[in-house]
N, C-alpha and C positions, 0 to 999 in steps of 0.2 A: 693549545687545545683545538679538534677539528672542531670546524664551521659546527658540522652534525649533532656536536655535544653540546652544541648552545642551546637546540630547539629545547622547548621545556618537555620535562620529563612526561607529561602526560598526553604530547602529543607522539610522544616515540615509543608510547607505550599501545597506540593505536592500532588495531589490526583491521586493516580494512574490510569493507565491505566486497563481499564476493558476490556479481552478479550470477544470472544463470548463464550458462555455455552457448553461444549462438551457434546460430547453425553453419556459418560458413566457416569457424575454429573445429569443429568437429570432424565437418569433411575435411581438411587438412591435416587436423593430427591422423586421422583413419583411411584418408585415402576413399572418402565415401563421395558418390553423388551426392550432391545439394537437395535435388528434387526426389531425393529418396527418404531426407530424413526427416520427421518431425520432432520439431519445438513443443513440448507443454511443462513450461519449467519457470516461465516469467508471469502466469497472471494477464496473459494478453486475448483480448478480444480476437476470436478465431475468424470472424466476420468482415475484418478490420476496420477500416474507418467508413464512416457515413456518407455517404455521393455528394451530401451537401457540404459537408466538413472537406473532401477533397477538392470540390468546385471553390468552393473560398478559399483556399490555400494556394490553389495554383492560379488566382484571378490576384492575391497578393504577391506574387512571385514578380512579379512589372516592378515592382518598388522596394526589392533587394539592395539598391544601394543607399536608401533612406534610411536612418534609424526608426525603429517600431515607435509608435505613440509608448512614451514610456509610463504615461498611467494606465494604460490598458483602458480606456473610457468605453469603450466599446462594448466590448469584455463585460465590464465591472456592468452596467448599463442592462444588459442582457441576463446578468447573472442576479442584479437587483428585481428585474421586474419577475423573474423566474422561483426565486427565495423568498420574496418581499421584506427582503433587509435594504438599509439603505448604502447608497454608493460609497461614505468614506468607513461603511464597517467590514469591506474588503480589501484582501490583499491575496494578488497574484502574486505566484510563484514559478519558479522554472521546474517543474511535477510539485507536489505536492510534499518532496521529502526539502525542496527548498525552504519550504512553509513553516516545516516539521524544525528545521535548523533556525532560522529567523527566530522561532518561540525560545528555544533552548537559548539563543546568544543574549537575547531580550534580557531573561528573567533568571540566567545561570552565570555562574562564574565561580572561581578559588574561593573556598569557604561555604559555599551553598550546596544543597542536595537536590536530587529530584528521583523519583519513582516511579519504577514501572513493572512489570510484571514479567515473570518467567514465561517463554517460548512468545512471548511478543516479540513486533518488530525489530528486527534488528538493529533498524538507524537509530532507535530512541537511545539505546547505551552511548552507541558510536558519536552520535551530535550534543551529551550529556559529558562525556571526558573531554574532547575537543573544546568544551569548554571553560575545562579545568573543575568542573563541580564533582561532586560525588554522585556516584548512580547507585541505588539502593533498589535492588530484585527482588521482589515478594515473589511467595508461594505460589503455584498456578493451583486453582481449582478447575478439576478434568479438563485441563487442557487449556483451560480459560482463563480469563481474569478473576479473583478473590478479593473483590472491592472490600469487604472485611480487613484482610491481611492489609492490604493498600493503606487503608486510612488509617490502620495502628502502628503504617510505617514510618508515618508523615512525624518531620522532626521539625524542631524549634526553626531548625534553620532551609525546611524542604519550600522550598520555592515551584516546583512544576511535580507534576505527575501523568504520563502519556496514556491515556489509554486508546485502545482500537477495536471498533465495534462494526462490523464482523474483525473479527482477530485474521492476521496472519501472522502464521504459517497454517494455523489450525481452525479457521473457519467458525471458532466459538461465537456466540450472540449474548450476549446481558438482558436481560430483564429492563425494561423501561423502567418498573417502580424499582428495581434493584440498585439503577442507576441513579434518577432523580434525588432517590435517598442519600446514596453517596455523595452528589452535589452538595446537598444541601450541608452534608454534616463536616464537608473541607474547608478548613478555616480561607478565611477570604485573601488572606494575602500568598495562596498558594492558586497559581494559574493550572487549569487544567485542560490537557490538549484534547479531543476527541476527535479522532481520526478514523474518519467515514469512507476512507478508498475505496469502499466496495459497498456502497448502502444502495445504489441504485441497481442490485442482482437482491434485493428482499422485496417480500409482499409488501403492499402497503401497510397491511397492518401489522407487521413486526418493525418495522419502521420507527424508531426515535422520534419525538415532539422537539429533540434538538435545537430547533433554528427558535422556536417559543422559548426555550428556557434560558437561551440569551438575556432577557429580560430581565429573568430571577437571580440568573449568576452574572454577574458582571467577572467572574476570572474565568467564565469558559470560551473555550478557542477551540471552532471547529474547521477540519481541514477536508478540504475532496480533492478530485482528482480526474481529470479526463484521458488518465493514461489507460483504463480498464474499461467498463462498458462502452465509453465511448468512441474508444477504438483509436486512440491517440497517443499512446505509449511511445511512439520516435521522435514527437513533436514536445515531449514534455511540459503540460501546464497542468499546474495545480490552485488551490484556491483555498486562504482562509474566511472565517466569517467569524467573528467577535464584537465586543462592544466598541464605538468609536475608538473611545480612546485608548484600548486594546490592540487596534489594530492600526493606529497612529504610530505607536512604537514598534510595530512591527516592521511599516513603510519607511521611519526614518533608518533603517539599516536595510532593505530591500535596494539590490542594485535595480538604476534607474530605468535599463534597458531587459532585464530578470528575461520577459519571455519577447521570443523574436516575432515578425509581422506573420510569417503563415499560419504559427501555433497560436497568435491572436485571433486571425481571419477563420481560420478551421475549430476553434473553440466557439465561439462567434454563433457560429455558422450550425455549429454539432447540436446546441439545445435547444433547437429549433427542429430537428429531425427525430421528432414521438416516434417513428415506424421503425428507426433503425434503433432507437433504446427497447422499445418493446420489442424487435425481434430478436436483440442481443439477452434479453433477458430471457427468453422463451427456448431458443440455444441451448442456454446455460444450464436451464431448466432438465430440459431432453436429455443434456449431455450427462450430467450430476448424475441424474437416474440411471444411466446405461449403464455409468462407471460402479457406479454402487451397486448394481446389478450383477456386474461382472466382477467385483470383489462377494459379493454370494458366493457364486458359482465357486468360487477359487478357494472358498473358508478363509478370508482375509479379512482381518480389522480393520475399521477406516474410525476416523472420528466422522460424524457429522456434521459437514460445512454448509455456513451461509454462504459464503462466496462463491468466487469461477475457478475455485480449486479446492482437491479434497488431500488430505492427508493419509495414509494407507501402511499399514505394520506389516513389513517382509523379512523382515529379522536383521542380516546384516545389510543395512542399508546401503553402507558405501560401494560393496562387494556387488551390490542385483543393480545400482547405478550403473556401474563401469560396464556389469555386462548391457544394458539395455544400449548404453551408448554403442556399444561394437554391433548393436542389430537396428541402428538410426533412428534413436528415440531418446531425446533430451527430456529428462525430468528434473525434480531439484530435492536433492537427500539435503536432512535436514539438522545434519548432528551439531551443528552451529549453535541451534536454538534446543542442545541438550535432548535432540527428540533420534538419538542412533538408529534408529529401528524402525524409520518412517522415511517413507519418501512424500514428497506432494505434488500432486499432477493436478496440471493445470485442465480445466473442461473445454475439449477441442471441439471438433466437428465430426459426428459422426464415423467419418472413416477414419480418422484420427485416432478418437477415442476406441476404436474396436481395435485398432493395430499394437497400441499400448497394450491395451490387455491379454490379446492373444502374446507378444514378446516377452511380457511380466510372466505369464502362464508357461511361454514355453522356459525362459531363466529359471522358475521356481520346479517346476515340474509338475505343473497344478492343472485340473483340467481348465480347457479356455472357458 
């Protein structure tokens, strides 16, 4: 029998995860200049990194042939006094989908379930069979999570359930007391991930009590991320926060070296930089507006996003994709997550965001 047939059936049964199209595969299959085309297809800080987060990454650069401090003390230290959690109730990750896999391996295996919601993130299925468990998809209400449907999915044998608040692909937000209720009503020996990649693009006050309720749920597990506001996305760190001993088992299967010395030094470094989160958020702010503005003008459905990306109804989505890409504009169609008829763009910069809409305008035949 080949080697191939040995792997277990439910890792052959895998279909990977498709990132977005960078920009330098674009200009090669089209024969396009690089500095022609724009990227809003990944969720990236259009800003990109913090002056102080690249001064610390390139002042760690001297000691590339050292392995990184493998507990991240620094890091963890920084993100303690910032959270006011304590040091062994974190766990670094290599982005935050590391974080997101570590809970799955932890608390999933042959025989187990876990739960997550339609047009959620995609890695939650993908790092859910990889582990041989069953993944069990509720209903989405408008686009969102149905924490209802969720908790009458949970079975005898569901061990995790993911949720993601702002959602992506679709920017949805939960209700605080919508949420809290739910906590409380998941039976305890079912972990539950909440995964925050995009909490620091909200107002304060739609803002989760999250890192407080720690306290009341010993099975929640929350995840962030320095690849999106903070403009870190190539440097990949991510971050849980749980209870001790939640995230004791997380570390005992954390590889030891997970994230390397610059993306420690430049994380570090990044939550210390209030003027570059506050301008990344005020960006994002401007940017959301114009585009939604400019979905008005056009008679086009969008859902409305809490994140740095909106989702938008063009009808055949695959079809208005291919052509934006032939006029140098990367976005991310979204029929993966069962949503054919939407694309989602990410919130650029100004001349960014007007370039997409005028080429979506000129593809559809819609005024700009």
């Amino acid at each position: 029998m080949p080697l191939i047939d040995h792997v277990p059936a439910h890792i052959r049964a895998i279909a990977p995860y498709q990132p977005g199209k960078p920009i330098s595969e674009l200009a090669r299959e089209l024969g396009l200049e690089e500095a022609g085309i724009i990227k809003l297809a990944s969720n990236e800080n259009p800003l990109g990194m913090s002056p102080l987060a690249r001064a610390a990454m390139e002042s760690a650069l001297a000691d590339l042939a050292l392995y990184p401090d493998g507990n991240g003390y620094a890091l963890k230290a920084a993100l303690s006094r910032k959270l006011g959690v304590a040091l062994d109730q974190i766990v670094l990750g290599n982005g935050s989908n590391d974080v997101l896999e570590l809970a799955a391996r932890v608390f999933l295996g042959p025989g187990v379930s876990a739960v997550y919601s339609r047009h959620a993130f995609a890695v939650y299925p993908l790092v859910i069979q990889a582990c041989g468990a069953t993944g069990i998809e509720t209903s989405a209400k408008d686009f969102g999570h149905d924490l209802r449907a969720m908790l009458a999915a949970i079975r005898a044998d569901t061990r995790l359930v993911f949720i993601a608040n702002p959602n992506n692909p679709t920017g949805t937000l939960l209700e605080n007391r919508e949420l809290a209720d739910f906590l409380a009503a998941v039976p305890e020996q079912v972990a539950v991930v909440l995964d925050e990649a995009y909490v620091e693009y909200l107002d304060e006050a739609r803002r989760s009590p999250s890192l407080d309720w720690l306290a009341s749920f010993p099975n929640l597990i929350l995840t962030r991320t320095f690849s999106k506001a903070y403009g870190l996305a190539g440097l990949r760190v991510g971050y849980a926060v749980a209870r001790s001993e939640v995230a004791d088992m997380l570390n005992r299967l954390r590889q030891p070296f997970n994230v390397n010395s610059p993306a420690l030094a430049a994380a570090t470094a990044a939550l210390d930089d209030l003027n570059f989160l506050v301008e990344s958020k005020r960006v994002n702010d401007t940017g959301m507006a114009q585009l939604c503005e400019g979905f008005v003008r056009q008679g086009l459905e969008w859902i409305p996003s809490h994140g740095n990306f909106v989702a938008v109804r063009v009808g055949d989505a695959g079809r208005i994709f291919q052509a934006l890409l032939k006029r140098g504009v990367i976005v991310r169609p979204v029929g993966n997550y069962a949503m054919p008829e939407y694309l989602r763009v990410s919130v650029g910069l100004p001349a960014q965001n007007a370039r997409f809409l005028a080429m979506l305008a000129e593809t559809l035949g819609l005024p700009g």
